[in-house]
MARMI-158486 format. One record per residue (C-alpha): y, x, z; residue in one letter. Coordinates in Angstrom, 1 decimal. Example, Ala and Ser with C-alpha at 12.3 -4.5 7.8 and 13.67 -1.06 7.14 Angstrom:
// residues 2
+--------+--------+--------+------+
:     c2 :     c1 :     c3 : code :
+--------+--------+--------+------+
:   -4.5 :   12.3 :    7.8 :    A :
:   -1.1 :   13.7 :    7.1 :    S :
+--------+--------+--------+------+
This chain:
// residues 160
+--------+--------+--------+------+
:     c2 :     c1 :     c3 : code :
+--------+--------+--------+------+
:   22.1 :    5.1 :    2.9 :    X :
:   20.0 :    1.7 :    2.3 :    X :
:   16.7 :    1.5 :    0.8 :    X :
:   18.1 :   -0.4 :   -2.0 :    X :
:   19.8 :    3.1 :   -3.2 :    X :
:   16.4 :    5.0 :   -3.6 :    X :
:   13.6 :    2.6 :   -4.3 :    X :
:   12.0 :    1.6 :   -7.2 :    X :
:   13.0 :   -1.7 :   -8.8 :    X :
:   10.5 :   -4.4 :  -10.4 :    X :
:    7.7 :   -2.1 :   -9.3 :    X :
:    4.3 :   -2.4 :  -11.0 :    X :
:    2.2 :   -5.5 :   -9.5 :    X :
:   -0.9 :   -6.9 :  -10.3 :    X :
:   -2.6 :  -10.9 :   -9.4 :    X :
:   -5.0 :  -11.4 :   -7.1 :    X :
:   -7.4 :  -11.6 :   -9.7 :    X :
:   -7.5 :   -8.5 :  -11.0 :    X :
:  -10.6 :   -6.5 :  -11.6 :    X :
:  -11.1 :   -3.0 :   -9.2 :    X :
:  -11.6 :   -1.2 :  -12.5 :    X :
:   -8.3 :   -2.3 :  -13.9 :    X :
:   -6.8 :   -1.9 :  -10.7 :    X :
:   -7.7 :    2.1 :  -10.8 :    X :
:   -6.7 :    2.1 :  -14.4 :    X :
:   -3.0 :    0.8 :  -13.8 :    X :
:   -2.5 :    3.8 :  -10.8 :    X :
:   -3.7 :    6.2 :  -12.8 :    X :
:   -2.0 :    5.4 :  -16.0 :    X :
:    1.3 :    5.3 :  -13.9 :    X :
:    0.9 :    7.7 :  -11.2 :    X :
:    1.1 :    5.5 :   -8.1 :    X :
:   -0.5 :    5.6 :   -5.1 :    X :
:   -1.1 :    1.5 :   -4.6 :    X :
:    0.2 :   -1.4 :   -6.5 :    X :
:    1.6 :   -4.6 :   -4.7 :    X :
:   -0.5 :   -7.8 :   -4.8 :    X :
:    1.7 :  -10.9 :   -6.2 :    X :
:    1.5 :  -14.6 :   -6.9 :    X :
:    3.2 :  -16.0 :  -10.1 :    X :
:    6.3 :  -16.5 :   -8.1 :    X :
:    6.9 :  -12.8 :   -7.1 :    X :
:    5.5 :  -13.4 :   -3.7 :    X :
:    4.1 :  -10.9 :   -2.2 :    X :
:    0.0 :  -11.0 :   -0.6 :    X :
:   -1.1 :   -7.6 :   -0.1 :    X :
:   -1.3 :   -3.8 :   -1.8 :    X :
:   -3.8 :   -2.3 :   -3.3 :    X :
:   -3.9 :    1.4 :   -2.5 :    X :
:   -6.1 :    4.2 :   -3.5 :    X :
:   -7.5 :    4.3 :    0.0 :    X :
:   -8.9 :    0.6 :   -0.5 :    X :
:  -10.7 :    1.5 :   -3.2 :    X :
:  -12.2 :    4.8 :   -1.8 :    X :
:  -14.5 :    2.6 :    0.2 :    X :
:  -16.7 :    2.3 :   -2.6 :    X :
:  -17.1 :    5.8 :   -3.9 :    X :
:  -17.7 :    6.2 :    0.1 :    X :
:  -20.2 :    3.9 :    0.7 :    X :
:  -22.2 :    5.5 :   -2.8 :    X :
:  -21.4 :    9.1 :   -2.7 :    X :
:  -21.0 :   10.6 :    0.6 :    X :
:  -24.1 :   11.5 :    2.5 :    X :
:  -24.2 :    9.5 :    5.7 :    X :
:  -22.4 :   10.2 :    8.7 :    X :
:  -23.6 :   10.8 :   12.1 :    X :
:  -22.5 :    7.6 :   13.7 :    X :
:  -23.2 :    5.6 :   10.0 :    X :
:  -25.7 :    3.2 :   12.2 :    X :
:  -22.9 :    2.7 :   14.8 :    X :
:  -20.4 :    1.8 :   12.2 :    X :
:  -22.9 :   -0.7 :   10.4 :    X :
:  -24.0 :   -2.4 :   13.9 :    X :
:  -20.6 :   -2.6 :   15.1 :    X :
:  -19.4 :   -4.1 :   11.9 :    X :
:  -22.6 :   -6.6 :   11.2 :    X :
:  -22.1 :   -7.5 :   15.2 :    X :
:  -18.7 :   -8.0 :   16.2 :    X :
:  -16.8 :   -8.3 :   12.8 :    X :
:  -15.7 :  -12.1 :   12.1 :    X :
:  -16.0 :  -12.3 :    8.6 :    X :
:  -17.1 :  -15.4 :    6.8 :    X :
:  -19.5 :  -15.5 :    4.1 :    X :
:  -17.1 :  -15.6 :    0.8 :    X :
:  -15.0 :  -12.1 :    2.4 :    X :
:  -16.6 :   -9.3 :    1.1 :    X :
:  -16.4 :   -6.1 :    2.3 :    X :
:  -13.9 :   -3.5 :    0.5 :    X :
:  -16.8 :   -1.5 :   -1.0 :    X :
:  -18.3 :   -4.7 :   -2.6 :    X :
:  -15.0 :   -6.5 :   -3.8 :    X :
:  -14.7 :   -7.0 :   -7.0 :    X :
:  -11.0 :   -8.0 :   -7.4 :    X :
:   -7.5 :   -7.6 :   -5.7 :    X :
:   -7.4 :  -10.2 :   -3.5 :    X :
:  -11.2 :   -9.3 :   -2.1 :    X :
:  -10.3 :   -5.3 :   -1.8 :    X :
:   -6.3 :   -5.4 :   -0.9 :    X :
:   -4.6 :   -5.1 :    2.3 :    X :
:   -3.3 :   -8.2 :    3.8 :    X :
:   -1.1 :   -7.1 :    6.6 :    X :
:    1.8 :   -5.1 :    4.5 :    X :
:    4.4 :   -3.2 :    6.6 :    X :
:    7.8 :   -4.0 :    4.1 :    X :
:   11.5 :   -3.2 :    3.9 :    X :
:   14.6 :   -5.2 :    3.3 :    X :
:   16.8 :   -3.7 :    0.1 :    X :
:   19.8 :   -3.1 :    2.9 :    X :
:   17.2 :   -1.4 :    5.5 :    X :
:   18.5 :    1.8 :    6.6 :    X :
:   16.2 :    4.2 :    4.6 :    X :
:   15.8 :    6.4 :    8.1 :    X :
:   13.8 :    3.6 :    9.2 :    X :
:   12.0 :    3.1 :    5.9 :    X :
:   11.1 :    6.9 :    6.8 :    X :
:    9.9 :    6.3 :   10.2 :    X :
:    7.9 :    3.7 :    9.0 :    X :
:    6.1 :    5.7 :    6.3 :    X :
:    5.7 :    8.3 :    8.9 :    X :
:    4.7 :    6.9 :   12.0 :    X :
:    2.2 :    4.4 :   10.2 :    X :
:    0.8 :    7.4 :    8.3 :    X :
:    1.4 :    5.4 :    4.6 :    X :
:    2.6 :    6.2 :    1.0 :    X :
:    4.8 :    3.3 :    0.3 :    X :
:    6.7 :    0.3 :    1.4 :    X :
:    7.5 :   -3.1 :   -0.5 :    X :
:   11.2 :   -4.4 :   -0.8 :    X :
:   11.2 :   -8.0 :   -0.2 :    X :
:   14.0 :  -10.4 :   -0.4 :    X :
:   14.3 :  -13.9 :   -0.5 :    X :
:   10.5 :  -13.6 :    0.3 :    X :
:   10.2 :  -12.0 :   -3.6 :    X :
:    9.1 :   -8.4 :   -4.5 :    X :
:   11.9 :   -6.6 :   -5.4 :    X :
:   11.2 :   -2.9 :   -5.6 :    X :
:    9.1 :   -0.3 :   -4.0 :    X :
:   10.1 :    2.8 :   -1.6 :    X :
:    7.9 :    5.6 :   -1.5 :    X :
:    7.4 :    8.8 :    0.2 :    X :
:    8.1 :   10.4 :   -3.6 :    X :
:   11.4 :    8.5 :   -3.2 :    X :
:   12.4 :    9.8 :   -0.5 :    X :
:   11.7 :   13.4 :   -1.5 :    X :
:   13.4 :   13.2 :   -4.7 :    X :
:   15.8 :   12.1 :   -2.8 :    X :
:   16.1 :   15.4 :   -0.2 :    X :
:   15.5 :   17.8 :   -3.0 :    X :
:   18.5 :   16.9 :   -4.6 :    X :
:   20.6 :   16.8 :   -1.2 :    X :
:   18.9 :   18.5 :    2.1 :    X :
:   21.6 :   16.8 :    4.8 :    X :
:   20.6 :   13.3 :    2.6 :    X :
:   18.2 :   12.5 :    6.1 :    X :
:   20.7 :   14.4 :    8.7 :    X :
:   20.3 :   11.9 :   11.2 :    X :
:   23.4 :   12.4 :   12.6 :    X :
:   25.2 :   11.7 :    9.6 :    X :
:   27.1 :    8.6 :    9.2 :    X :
:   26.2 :    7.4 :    6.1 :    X :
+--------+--------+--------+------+
């Protein structure tokens, strides 16, 4: 089975300059866990995932940890960040809070390896790129969906 069979096509996506707030809005009002990051050309520059934005409740809610000076030095010390890259917590848009370095899937992908992906790099959803555009979205959801309505669906000794 490819990826192309279970994900979701013409996923929700956002530009770089959206604001956090509507950024929360849009995965709330639709239930997602993160919304890709596009140009005007479909292109795709990062995701924006609930995780992202936890950073800022974090850094305003949650009593300090133990190791909270570590973290700080460490970061203020060896962290090459220049002047105009805020930190997650402070971001106030996409581009300044999303996650550059996106794991994605091809639409004809084997959706075992989609799997293993979502699995072994402990995320909630892959983008579908082709021809370097954003095509669709496959998420862990998917794949359940999937399985509930067939349990030897991810037999992986199946041939198909």
């Amino acid at each position: 089975m490819k990826v192309r069979d279970l994900m979701t096509p013409n996923p929700v996506q956002i530009a770089p300059e959206t604001a956090v707030a509507e950024i929360a809005r849009i995965l709330i009002e639709h239930h997602i866990n993160g919304v890709p990051v596009a140009d005007t050309e479909g292109c795709l520059l990062g995701i924006v995932t609930e995780g992202d934005l936890v950073h800022r409740a974090a850094d305003e809610r949650l009593e300090p940890r133990e190791s909270l000076w570590k973290e700080n030095f460490y970061r203020s010390m060896f962290r090459r960040r220049t002047p105009a890259e805020p930190d997650k917590a402070e971001g106030r848009t996409a581009e300044q809070v999303m996650t550059r370095d996106v794991l994605t899937v091809a639409p004809d992908s084997n959706v075992i390896m989609a799997a293993r992906l979502l699995a072994d790099h402990n995320i909630k959803s892959l983008p579908v790129i082709e021809n370097e555009r954003l095509i669709g979205i496959i998420s862990r959801f998917d794949l359940i969906k999937r399985l509930a309505s067939n349990a030897d669906t991810f037999n992986p000794m199946s041939e198909d």
